[in-house]
Steps between C-alpha positions, in 0.01 A plus 500: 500500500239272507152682641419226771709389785755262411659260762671192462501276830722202580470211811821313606530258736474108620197460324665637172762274298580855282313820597155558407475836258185676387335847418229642646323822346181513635370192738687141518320185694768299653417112606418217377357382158313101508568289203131466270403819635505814356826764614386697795858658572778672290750382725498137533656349849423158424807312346651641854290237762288812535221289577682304762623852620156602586468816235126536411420458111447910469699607828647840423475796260770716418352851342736744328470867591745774341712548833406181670423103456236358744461137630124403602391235704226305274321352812788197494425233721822420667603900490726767333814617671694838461841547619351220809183769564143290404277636200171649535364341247340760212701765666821601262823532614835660382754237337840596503848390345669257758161407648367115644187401448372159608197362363384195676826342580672651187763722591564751196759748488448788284703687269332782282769560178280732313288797646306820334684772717691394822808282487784405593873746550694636176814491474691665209859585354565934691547602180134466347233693552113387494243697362183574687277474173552183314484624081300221316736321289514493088497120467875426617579143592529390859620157557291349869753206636269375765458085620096566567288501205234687684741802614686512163166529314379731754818743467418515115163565527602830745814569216289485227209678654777773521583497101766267511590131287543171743666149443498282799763248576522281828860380530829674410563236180204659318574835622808523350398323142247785531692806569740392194228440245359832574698748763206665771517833661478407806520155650258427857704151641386301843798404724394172461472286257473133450833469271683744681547792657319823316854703605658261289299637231539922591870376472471406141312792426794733630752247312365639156694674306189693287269540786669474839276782633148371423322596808441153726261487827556202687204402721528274823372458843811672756489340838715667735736146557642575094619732284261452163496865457839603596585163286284662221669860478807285484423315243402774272125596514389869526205385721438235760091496574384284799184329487239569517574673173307864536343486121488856490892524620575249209357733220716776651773334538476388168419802355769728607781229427395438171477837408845592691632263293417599167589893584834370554519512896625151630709415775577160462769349232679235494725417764654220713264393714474321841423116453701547122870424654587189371435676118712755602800272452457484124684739282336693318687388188313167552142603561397358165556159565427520868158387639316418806297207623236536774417158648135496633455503874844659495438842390761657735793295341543592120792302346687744252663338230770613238404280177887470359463141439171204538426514881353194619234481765397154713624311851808393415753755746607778342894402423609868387370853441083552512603631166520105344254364710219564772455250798128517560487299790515772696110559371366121612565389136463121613181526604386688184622237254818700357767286331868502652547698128235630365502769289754749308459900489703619143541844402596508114446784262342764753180246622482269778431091439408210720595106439350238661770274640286167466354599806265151677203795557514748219623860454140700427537885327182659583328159600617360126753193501804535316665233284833410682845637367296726284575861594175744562503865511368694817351858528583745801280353772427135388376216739768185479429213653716218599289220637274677713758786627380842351731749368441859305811672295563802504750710248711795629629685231578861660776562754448519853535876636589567823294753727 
């Protein structure tokens, strides 16, 4: 693990179109830098009306402590603001997960993903045991899944501080492309992730025929009002870790699965699993032709698809079996310029192929055009996109097993 304290912060809130993420492993000024002048702050508030807001060009420090992450009070003129309580200024104060702070006018709510030794719950599969000493690692892959460039690079710097290879991906497209060029040994995935949802991805993982026991830890933030952990175990992962992410919990955790895994000792295999039912319909004498299309912002309904003949996707109503065609109005396909036919979906000779229909906006593989009526080949976890409507294919080839 890295020798100094290693945090990574984020503010949400009005002020914040997306949330705010950053690392702080010694001292980080927060405020506001001028334009012509040189930076005075790590943390720039200005593109959010800070000034207008009333927060001070160097109003606060956060300092980073191994057990603890302080917030002082850098004489401000309209004030700092704990959890409602009023700064001291120079005098430091404890930051927690979940906190407020206001500075000025600007009311920040904090959210601490990363953090040297305290964190959030664990929740694991009963059949795996952690051990207390994590064993440094002999170069093995681990595969970081994570939407925030600052945690995922943080996360590697811990794994590899601990004798272990990183790639970093930050969506679930480029995960998978990843894990298939070269397979991890263990897989660290957020919840969420801006293509869809990071369970989506354990699923795949426990799909695979060759590796359907590679250790996977989801991460996520568990608020009482859902299930993301319960959800997690569900879906397949051998650990759910809450943030704040305890860094030295992660090397642990990673640690023992990794090494549980190559002695043999595994608990999960593949198996039908909860949010899977509408594959379970396929026969398994079909699986090689079948496939399944996740349409973005609808990661919770998969449509399965048996490839016996071209299946045609677009507006026009679906006049038989989704096995010939695929209504997508259903996903707002109007309003993201799909064609009432748009595209084909062929399985011939063991691979998968796409046709543009003479579509009025396009049919994009991987952001690249095709030529229409020309039929493309697609790879396990491709982008397609019709118009502007986003959707990733994804080949089952094993048979579904029931618990």
């Amino acid at each position: 693990m890295a020798e100094s304290p290693m945090w990574v912060v984020q503010f949400r809130g009005s002020p914040f179109s997306k949330p705010l993420t950053f690392r702080v492993d010694d001292r980080v000024m927060i405020g506001r830098n001028v334009a012509g002048e040189a930076a005075r702050v790590q943390v720039d508030l200005s593109p959010y009306d800070a000034e207008q807001l009333g927060v001070s060009r160097q109003h606060v420090q956060l300092a980073a402590e191994a057990d603890r992450l302080m917030v002082v009070d850098q004489s401000s003129g309209n004030g700092s603001f704990l959890n409602n309580n009023r700064l001291k200024a120079g005098e430091g104060y404890r930051l927690n997960h979940g906190d407020t702070l206001m500075l000025g006018r600007m009311r920040i709510e904090v959210a601490i993903l990363l953090a040297p030794d305290q964190g959030g719950a664990m929740q694991k599969q009963p059949s795996l045991q952690i051990h207390e000493q994590a064993k440094a690692g002999r170069g093995q892959l681990v595969l970081i899944v994570q939407p925030h460039p600052e945690l995922a690079e943080s996360l590697s710097q811990i794994l590899q501080g601990a004798g272990y290879q990183t790639k970093i991906t930050h969506e679930v497209v480029g995960a998978i492309r990843t894990y298939n060029q070269r397979r991890p040994s263990a897989v660290i995935v957020d919840r969420n992730l801006p293509d869809m949802s990071g369970l989506e991805f354990c699923r795949y993982v426990r799909r695979d025929v060759m590796q359907n026991t590679m250790p996977v830890i989801i991460t996520g933030e568990s608020r009482p009002e859902n299930n993301d952990a319960a959800d997690s175990m569900q879906a397949g992962a051998d650990i759910f870790l809450n943030k704040p992410i305890n860094a030295r919990d992660l090397t642990q955790v990673v640690s023992s699965l990794i090494l549980q895994h190559e002695a043999g000792n595994v608990g999960m295999y593949t198996k039908h699993l909860v949010g899977t039912a509408p594959l379970k319909a396929m026969p398994a004498e079909s699986r090689k032709n079948a496939a399944v299309m996740f349409i973005a912002g609808y990661p919770d309904a998969p449509v399965p698809l048996v490839v016996n003949q071209p299946v045609s996707f677009g507006r026009a109503p679906s006049t038989g079996s989704l096995k010939t065609h695929v209504d997508l109005n259903r996903y707002d396909a109007a309003n993201t310029g799909v064609s009432r036919l748009h595209m084909f979906l062929h399985f011939k000779q063991g691979k998968f192929f796409i046709e543009d229909a003479d579509s009025i906006n396009g049919t994009y593989l991987n952001g690249e055009s095709l030529r229409a009526r020309n039929l493309t080949e697609v790879r396990n976890g491709d982008e397609i996109r019709l118009g502007q409507l986003r959707m990733y294919i994804y080949f089952i080839t094993e048979p579904i097993v029931d618990a």
